[in-house]
N, C-alpha and C positions, 0 to 999 in steps of 0.2 A: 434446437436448443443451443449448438454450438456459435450460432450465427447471433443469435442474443445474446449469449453471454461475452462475443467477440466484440459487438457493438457495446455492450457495459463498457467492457475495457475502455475502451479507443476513447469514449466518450471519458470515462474515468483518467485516462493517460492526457487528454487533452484540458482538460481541468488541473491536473496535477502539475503542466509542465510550466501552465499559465501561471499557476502561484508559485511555483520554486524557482522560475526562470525568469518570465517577462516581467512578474512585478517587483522583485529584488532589484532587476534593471532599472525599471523606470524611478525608486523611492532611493537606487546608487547605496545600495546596503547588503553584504554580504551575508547570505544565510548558509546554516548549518543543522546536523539533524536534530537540535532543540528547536529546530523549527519547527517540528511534529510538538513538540511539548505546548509551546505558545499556542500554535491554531486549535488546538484540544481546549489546554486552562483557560486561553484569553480571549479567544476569536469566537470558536463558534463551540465550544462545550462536546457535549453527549453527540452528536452527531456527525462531527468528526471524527470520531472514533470508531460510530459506526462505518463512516466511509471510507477510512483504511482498512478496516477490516474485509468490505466489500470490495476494495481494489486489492489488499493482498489473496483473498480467496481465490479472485479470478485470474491472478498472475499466477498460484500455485496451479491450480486446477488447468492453465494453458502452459503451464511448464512440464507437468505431469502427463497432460496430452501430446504436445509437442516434441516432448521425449521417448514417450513410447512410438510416434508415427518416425521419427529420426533413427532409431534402433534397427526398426523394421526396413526402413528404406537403406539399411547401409548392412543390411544381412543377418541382422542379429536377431535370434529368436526367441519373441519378449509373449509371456503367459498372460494378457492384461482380460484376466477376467475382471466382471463385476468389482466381484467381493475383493481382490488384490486391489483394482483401483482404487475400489471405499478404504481401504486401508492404508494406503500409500498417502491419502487424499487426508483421513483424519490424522495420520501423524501431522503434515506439513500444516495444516491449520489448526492444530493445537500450537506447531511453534509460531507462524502466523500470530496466533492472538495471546502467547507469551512473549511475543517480539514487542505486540502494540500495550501490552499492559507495561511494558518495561520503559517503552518510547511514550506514553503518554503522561507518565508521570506518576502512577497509581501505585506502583510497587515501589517506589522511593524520590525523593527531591532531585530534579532537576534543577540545574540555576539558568534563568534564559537571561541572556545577554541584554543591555538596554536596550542597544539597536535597536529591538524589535517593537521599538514603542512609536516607530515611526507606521509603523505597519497598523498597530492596535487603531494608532487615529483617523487611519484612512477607513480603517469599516465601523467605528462608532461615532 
């Protein structure tokens, strides 16, 4: 399980550096975190929204593991039952998905910058 969900990531990190990094490069336009707003409302809708949600799950859920296997390796002695993990797990993705209800625009107006109209006509 943790080998799939390890590959999610990578594969999700590597999609995600491509649009915040290389393609801001190559179109010489500066983005900002209304750029989660745009690729929600403009780009690609409902489904971007599910795909941060599925890359922030999987950063909480390997931060949450990585923290507990970090604790232990440097002596610290951590109780990670089941039931703490599912709970440790569903606080961070409830804020998780009040982070993305607030970043995508649904909870209130974002103003997204023009710039990003250079972006819109490259994928319509």
């Amino acid at each position: 399980m943790l080998t799939v969900l390890g590959r999610i990531l990578t594969l999700f990190i590597f999609g995600h550096a491509s649009a915040t990094r290389f393609l801001p490069a190559y179109l010489d336009i500066d983005i900002e975190l209304s750029f989660v707003t745009h690729s929600i409302q403009e780009l690609f809708g409902f489904s971007f929204f599910i795909y941060y949600l599925v890359l922030g799950f999987s950063g909480a859920y390997h931060m949450i593991n990585g923290t507990t296997i970090a604790f232990r390796r440097f002596g610290f002695k951590v109780t990670a039952t089941k039931k703490n993990l599912l709970a440790v797990f569903s606080v961070v993705a409830l804020g998780v998905f009040g982070a993305m209800l607030q970043l995508s625009g649904y909870m209130y107006d974002i103003d997204l910058p023009p710039r990003y109209g250079a972006i819109h006509e490259l994928f319509m």
